[in-house]
Every structure is written in C-alpha cells, then in structure tokens.
N, C-alpha and C positions, 0 to 999 in steps of 0.2 A: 335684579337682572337688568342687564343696560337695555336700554329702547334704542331699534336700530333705526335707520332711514334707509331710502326709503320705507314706509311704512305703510305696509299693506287696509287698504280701507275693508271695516266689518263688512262682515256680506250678508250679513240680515239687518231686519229694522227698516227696512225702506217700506215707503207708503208707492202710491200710482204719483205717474206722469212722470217720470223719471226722463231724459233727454242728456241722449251723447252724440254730438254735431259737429261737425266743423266749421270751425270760425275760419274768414281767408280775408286778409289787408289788402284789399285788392285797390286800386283808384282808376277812374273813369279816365278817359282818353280820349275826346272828343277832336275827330280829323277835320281839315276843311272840307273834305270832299264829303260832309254828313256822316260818314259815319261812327261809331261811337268802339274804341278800343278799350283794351284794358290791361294796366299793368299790376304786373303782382309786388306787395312792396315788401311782406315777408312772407314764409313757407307758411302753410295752412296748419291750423294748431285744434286740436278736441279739447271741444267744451263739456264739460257735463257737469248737469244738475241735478240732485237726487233728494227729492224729498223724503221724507222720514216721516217714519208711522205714529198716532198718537196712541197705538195702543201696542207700546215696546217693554216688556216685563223691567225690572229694577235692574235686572243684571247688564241687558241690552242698553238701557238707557245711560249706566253707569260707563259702557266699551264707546258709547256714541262721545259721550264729555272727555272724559281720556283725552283718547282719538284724538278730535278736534283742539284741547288743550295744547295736547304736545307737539300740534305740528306750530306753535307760535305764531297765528298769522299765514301770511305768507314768505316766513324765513327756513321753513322746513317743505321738505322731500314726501309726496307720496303716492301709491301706485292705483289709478282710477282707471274704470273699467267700462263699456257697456254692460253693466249688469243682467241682464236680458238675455243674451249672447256671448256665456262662458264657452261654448261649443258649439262649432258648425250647427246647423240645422235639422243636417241630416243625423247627427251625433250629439243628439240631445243630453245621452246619459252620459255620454263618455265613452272609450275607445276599447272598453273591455273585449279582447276575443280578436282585434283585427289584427291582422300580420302586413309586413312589406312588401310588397312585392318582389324585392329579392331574400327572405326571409328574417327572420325575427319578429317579435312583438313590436307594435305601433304605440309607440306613448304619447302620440301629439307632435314631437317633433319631424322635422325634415329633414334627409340626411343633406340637400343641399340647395342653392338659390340665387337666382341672378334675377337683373333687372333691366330692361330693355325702356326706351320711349320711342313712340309708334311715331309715323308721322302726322295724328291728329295730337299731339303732345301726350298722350297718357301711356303712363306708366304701367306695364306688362311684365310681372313675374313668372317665371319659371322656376316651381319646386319639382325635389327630386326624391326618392328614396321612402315615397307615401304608399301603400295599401292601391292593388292594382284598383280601377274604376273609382277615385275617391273621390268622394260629390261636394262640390261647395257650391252655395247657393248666393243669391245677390242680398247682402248684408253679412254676412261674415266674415269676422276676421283674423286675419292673418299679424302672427304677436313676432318679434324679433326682443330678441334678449341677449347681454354680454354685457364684462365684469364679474362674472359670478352672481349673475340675474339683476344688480343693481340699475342696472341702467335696462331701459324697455321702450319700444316704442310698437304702434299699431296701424296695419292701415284695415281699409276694409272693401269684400271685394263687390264688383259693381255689372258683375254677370252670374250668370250661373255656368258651370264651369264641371269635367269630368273629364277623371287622368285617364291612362291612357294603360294597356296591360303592364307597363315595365313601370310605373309608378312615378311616372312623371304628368305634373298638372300644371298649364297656363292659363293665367288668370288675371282680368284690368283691376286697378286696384286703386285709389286715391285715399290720400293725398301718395303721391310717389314717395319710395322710402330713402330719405335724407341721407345719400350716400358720404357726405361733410361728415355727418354724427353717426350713422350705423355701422361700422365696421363690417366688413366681407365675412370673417371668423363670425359674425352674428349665429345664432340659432333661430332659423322661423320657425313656428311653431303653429298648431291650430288648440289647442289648451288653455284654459284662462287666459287670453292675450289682454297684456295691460301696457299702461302706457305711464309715462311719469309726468307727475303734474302737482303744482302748485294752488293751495286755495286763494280762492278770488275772496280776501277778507270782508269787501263791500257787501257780498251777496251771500255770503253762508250766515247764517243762523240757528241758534236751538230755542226748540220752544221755552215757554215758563215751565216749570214744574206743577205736577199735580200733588194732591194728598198724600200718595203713596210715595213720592218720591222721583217719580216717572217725568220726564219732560214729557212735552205736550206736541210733538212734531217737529218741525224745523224743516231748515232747505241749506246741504251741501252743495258749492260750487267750485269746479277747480278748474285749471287751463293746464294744455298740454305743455313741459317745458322740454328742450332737446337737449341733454348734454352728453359729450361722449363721455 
C-alpha cells in the first residue's frame, strides 16, 4: 500500500514535557527617541517537541521508526498536533449528542468563518453554524483544512470565549490565520486541529534500542510549514 503525505504523526508513545509554541522571527527596533520597536520578519510558525516514552510495547516502537524513516529528514510532509488538546476543553470526549443550533449533528466543524484585525493588531475570528452556547476556553484550538484535508493549518485561542443562541462565536486567536495560504472555502474546525509541519532533522532523535527490541525514548521536533 503506498504511504501518503502528509503523514499523520502516531498518537501514542509519547513520554511528559511535550511542548507546542510558537516561534516568531521578530527583530528589535531600537528608536532615537529610547524606545524599543519591533518588526516581524516572517509569520509566526508552531514548534513542537514530543518526547517519547521508554516504555513503548515492540509494535509502538516499530510505528515510531517507520514514521520517522519515511518522512526522510526534512524532505517529507507531516501533520503535528498539540497533543494535549485534540478537543476544546470543554469537550474533552468529543462532540457525541451536540446539535447546531440551526439543526443537525455537530461534528467539529463550522459551517462558516471570517477574520477581522482589531485595532490593537489581533486577529478576531468569527465562527458560524456551532451548537447554540459553544464554550471555548483560553488554549484551544481552532484547525482549518483544504485540499481534501492535505493542507492544515492551526491557531489557538487566547480568551475564553461563548457563542451566542444562533450558534455564532467570536473569538482572539494568534498567530492570525495566513489569509496568502488559507483559502476562504477553508473548513475551521474544533476536532483534532493539526497543522502541517516539517522535522527539525538537528533535534529529533530515537532512543538505542533495548533487549526486547523497544527503543529507549527519544525527542520528535517539527516546525510549522504553510503551503497552499
């Protein structure tokens, strides 16, 4: 069977201290008058780091080498997550039972989404077509997907935040989402939201192997990449 790309990262095997951040190319900006600006020199990009368990059965340890084999480096595609936060907060288990608020079943997605920037520069989405009263809390986020889900991107939101009866929610959200790379026809989404991203070759690692077979830990690192 062919191996596709992107290529969805296992979601077991991880050890603690896992870490999904963003990086920002920012440069200092020092004025005559003292004070100190700052310009941005590219868009803000998700780091994430995930260490890996040392005590991962033979089968898990066999999906972690794969994985990492096939993506060659940093010449392949694949889709990394905060791990922690597959679903709002408030919807830890998942969306079983919630309806729209103009009816049908809630699967995660929105039926629609715009993006405003305030006049303190941050980016303010408005979703539409969610479960009347839907609760998002400060850390969750919000997945956009198109292509036929290939292409992904993520941001996360940075208030706590509650729709409204006709199933509309506004919401501050960072990094703003890359209107160049995300297409309007996008789908946001509150579901596994993943983002696409490239291994940082210098800084992933797998452990030695043990007796049984089992590597011994290790640290995946990837960087967010954008492309439409």
């Amino acid at each position: 069977m062919a191996i596709l790309f992107p290529r969805q990262m296992p979601l077991t095997g991880f050890g603690a201290g896992h870490q999904f951040e963003l990086q920002r190319f920012d440069y200092a900006a020092p004025e005559d008058s003292g004070r100190v600006g700052g310009i941005a020199g590219s868009p803000a990009k998700w780091i994430g780091t995930w260490p890996l368990s040392r005590a991962m059965s033979v089968e898990m340890s066999d999906e972690w080498r794969a994985w990492v084999t096939s993506l060659r480096g940093q010449q392949k595609l694949f889709l990394g997550a905060d791990v922690a936060r597959r679903f709002p907060r408030a919807y830890g288990a998942g969306f079983a039972g919630l309806s729209r608020a103009g009816g049908g079943a809630f699967d995660g997605a929105a039926g629609s989404w715009s993006q405003e920037i305030d006049a303190e520069g941050t980016a303010v989405l408005t979703l539409g077509g969610l479960p009347a009263s839907f609760a998002v809390k400060r850390g969750d986020y919000v997945g956009f997907r198109w292509s036929s889900g290939s292409r992904r991107a993520t941001v996360r939101a940075m208030e706590d935040a509650t729709g409204n009866s006709a199933g509309s929610l506004t919401i501050s959200v960072e990094p703003a989402v890359d209107l160049r790379v995300v297409p309007s026809g996008a789908t946001a989404h509150f579901d596994n939201p993943l983002c696409l991203m490239k291994l940082l070759a210098d800084k992933t690692e797998l452990g030695g192997m043990d007796r049984m077979g089992r590597i011994q830990g290790g640290t995946i690192t990837g960087m967010q990449v954008m492309v439409p």
